[in-house]
C-alpha positions as CSV (number, residue, x, y, z in Angstrom):
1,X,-1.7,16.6,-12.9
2,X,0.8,18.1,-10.9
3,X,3.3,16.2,-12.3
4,X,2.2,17.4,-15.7
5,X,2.1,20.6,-14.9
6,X,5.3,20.3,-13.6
7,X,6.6,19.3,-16.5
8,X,5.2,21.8,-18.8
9,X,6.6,24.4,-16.6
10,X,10.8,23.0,-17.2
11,X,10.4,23.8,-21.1
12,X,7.3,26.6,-21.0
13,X,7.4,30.0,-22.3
14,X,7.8,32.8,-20.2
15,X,4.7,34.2,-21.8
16,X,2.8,31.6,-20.2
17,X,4.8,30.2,-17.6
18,X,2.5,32.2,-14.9
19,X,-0.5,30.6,-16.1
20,X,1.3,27.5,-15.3
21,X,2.6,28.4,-11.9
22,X,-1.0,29.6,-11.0
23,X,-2.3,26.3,-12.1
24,X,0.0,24.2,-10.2
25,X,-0.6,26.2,-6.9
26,X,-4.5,25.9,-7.8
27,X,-3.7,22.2,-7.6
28,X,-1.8,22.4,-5.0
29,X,-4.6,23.9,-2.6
30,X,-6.9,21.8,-3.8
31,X,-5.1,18.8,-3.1
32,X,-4.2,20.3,0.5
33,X,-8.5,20.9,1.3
34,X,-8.8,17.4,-0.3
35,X,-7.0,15.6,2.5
36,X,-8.2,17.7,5.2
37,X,-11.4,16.6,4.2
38,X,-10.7,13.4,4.4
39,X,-9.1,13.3,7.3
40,X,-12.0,15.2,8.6
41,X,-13.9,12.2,7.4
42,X,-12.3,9.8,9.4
43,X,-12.1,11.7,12.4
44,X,-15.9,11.8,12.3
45,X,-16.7,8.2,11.6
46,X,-15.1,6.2,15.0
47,X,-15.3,2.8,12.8
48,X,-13.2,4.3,10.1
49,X,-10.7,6.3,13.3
50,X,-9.9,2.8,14.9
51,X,-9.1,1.4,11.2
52,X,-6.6,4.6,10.8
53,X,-4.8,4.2,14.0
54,X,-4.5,0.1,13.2
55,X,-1.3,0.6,11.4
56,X,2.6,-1.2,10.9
57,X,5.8,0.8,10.8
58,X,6.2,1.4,7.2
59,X,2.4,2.5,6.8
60,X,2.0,6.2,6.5
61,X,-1.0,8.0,6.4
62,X,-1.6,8.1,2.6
63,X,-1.2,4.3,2.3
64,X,-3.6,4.1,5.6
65,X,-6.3,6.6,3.5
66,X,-6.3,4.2,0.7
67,X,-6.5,0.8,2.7
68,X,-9.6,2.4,4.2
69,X,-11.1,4.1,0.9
70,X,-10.3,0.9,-1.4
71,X,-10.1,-1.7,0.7
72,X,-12.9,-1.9,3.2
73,X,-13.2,-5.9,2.7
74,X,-10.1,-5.6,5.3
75,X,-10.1,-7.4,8.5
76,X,-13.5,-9.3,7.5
77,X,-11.9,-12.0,4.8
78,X,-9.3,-14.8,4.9
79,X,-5.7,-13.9,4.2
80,X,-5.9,-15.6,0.9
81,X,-8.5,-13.5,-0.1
82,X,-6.8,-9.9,0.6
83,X,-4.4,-11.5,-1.0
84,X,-5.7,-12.2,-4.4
85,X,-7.9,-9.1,-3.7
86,X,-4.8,-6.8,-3.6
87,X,-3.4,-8.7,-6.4
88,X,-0.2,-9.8,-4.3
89,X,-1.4,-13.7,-4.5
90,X,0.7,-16.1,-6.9
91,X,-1.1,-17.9,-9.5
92,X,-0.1,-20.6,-11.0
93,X,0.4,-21.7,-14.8
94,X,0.0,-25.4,-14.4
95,X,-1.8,-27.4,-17.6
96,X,-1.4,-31.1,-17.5
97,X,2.0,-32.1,-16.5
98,X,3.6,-28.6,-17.1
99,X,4.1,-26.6,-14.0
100,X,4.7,-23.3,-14.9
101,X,6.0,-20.4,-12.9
102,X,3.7,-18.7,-10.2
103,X,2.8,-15.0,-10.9
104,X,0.7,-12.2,-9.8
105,X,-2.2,-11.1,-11.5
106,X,-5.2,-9.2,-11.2
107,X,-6.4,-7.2,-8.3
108,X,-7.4,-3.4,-6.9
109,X,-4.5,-1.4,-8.6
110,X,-4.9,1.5,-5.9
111,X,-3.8,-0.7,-3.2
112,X,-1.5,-2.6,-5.0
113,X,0.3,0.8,-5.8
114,X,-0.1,2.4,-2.0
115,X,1.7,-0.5,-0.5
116,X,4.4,-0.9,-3.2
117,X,5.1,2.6,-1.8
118,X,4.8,1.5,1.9
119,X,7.8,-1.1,1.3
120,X,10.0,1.4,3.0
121,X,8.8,-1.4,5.9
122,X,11.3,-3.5,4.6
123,X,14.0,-1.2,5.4
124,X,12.4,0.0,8.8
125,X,10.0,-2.9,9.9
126,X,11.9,-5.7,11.9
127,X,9.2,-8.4,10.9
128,X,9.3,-7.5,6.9
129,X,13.3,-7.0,7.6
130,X,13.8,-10.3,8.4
131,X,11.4,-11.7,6.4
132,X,13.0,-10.1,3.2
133,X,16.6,-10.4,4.2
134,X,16.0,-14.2,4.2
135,X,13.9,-14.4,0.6
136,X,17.0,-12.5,-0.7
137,X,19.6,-14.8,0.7
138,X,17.3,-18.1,-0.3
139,X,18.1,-16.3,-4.0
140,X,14.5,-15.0,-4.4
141,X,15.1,-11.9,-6.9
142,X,14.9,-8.5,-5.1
143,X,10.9,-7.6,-7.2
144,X,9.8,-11.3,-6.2
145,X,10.8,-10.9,-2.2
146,X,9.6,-7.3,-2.2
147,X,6.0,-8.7,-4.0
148,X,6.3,-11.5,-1.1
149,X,6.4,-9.0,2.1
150,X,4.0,-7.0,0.4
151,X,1.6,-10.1,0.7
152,X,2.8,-10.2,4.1
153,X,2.4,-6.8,5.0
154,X,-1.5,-6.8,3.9
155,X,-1.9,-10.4,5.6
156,X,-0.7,-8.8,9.0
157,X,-2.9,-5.5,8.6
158,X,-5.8,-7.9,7.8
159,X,-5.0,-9.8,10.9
160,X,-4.6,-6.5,13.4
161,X,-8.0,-4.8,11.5
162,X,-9.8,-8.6,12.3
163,X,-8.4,-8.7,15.8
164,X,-8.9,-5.1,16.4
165,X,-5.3,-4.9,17.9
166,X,-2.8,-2.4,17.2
167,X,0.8,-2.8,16.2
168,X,3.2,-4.9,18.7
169,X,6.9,-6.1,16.7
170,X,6.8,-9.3,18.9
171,X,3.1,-9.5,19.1
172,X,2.2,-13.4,18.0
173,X,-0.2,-12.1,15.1
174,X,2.6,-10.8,13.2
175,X,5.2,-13.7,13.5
176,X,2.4,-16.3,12.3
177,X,1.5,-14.6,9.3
């Protein structure tokens, strides 16, 4: 909505582009109360305060508040399962003889979205790094190698939620995923 409203501001009339500005600081607050609520939230609940602080560089707090909210099967199902869960797992279009090309499909949207968002871990996280750097130079298009470490990145949160262990760069968990 703020977006929107944003929007509608550029090319509003000056009669009522206040009525605009009002609503987007109205949102504004709103949305500001909202996440001190829910940080409130997870302050309160210690289950929910471990999951928070069970993060990987590249994991902000909005992607974290999503993982928790939308994805609460984390930590307590196989790594093909988040997978397919999230909607990062390839499926393949096989009938009879014909093998045809693997792709994503399904999946919670929500999570799908926050951890698109939290691929700045490629740039910053030395274990996605590496792992995208080489799916790039194996001639992997950028979107498939950037799908890829996202399966990876939810694979190795699953792991550290399971394991209860926070984030280490050289810590065993994450090289085996």
């Amino acid at each position: 909505m703020l977006i929107a409203e944003g929007n509608r501001l550029e090319h509003a009339d000056s009669t009522v582009r206040h009525w605009i500005e009002g609503h987007i600081l109205n949102l504004k607050t709103q949305l500001a109360q909202l996440d001190a609520a829910l940080a409130l939230a997870v302050e309160a609940n210690p289950a929910l305060h471990r999951r928070n602080e069970i993060s990987v560089i590249g994991v902000g707090r909005l992607t974290a508040a999503v993982l928790i909210a939308e994805l609460p099967e984390l930590g307590s199902i196989g790594n093909k399962q988040v997978a397919a869960l999230v909607g990062v797992a390839p499926f393949n279009h096989d009938s009879g003889t014909r093998r045809g090309e693997r792709h994503i499909a399904g999946g919670r949207y929500s999570v799908r979205c926050a951890l698109y968002m939290a691929l700045v871990a490629v740039r910053f996280n030395p274990v996605l790094q590496t792992f995208y750097r080489r799916l790039r130079e194996a001639g992997k298009p950028a979107k498939v190698a950037l799908v890829a470490a996202m399966r990876k990145l939810i694979i190795i949160l699953n792991a550290l939620v399971r394991d209860d262990v926070l984030w280490q760069p050289n810590h065993p968990l994450q090289d085996g995923c």
